[in-house]
C-alpha positions in Angstrom: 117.1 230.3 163.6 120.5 228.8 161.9 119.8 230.0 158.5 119.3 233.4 159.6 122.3 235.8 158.5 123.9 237.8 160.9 124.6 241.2 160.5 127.4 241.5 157.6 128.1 237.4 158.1 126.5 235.0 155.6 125.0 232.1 157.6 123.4 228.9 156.1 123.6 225.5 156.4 124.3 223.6 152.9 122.0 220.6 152.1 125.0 218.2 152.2 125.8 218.9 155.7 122.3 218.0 156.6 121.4 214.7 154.5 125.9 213.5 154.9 124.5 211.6 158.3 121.7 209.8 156.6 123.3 208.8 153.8 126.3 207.9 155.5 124.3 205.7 158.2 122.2 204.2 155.3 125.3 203.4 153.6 127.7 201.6 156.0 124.1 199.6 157.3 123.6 198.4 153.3 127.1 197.8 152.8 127.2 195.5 155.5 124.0 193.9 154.4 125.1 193.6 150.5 128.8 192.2 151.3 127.4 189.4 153.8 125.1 188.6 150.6 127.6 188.6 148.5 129.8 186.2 150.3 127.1 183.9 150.7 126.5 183.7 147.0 130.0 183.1 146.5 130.5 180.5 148.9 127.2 178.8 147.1 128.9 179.2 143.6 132.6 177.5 144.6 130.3 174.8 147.7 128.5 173.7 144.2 131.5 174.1 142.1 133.7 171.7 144.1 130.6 169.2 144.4 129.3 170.1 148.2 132.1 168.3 149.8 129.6 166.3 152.1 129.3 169.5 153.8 125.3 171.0 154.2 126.1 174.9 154.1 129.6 176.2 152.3 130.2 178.6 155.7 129.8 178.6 159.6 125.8 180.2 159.7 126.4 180.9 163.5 129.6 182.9 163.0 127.9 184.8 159.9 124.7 185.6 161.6 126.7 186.9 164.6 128.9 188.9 162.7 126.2 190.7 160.9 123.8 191.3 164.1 127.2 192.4 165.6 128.4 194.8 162.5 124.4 196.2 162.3 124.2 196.4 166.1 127.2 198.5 165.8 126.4 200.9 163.1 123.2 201.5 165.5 125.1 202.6 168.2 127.2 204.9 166.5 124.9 206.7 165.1 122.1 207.2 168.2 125.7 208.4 169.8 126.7 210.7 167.0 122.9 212.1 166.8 123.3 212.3 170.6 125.9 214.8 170.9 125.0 216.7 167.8 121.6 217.2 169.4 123.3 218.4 172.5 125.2 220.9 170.4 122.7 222.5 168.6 120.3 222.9 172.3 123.2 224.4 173.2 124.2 227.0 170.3 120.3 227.7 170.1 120.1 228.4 173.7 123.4 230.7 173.5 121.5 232.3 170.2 118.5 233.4 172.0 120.3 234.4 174.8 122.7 236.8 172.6 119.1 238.2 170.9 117.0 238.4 174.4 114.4 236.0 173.4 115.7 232.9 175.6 112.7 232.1 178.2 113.8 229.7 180.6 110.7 227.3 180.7 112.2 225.5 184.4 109.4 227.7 186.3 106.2 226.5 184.5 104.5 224.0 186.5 101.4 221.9 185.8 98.8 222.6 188.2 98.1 218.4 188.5 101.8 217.6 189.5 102.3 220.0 192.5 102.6 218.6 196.0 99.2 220.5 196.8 97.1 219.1 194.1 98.7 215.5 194.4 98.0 215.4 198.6 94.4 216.7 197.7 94.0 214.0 195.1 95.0 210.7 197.4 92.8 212.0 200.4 89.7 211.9 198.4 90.7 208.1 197.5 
């Protein structure tokens, strides 16, 4: 329905825009990941380098783990919100499409023949 052109208007939707979220999500979430490794490694090489200092780990492991549950947790977050309203944007230019071509079908009145007050009083009296 969005690749469709309209009328004179050339409509389309470029592969970027489509894969930018993914790769963007995919990339912050590594980044995180590889830096946090990366500072551990570092802190190993200049810990064994200055001789250990007595010390059992070169850096705070609480603070660390925190920080990267926090940083990951947050990525997370962002993006289930972004993909939120992006999916509330496009039910809402489809909607406005199909309205605008007559094929919008509101599907409020369907019912399910199990779920109506009728069929539900029938079922608990025969309990």
């Amino acid at each position: 329905k969005f690749l469709e052109p309209r009328g004179d208007e050339k409509r389309g939707i470029g592969v970027g825009k489509i894969i930018f979220p993914a790769v963007l999500l995919h990339g912050f979430f590594d980044a995180v990941l590889m830096s946090i490794n990366v500072y551990i490694e570092t802190s190993y090489d200049n810990f064994y380098d200055g001789g250990g200092n007595g010390k059992k780990e070169p850096y705070n492991v609480v603070i660390l783990n925190l920080t990267v549950a926090v940083s990951l947790i947050l990525i997370m977050a962002v993006s289930g919100t972004w993909y939120y309203i992006q999916n509330r944007k496009q039910s809402r230019r489809l909607k406005r499409m199909e309205k605008a071509d007559g094929t919008y079908e509101d599907a409020s009145h369907y019912s399910h023949p199990t779920y109506t007050t009728q069929s539900h009083s029938q079922e608990s009296s025969v309990v």
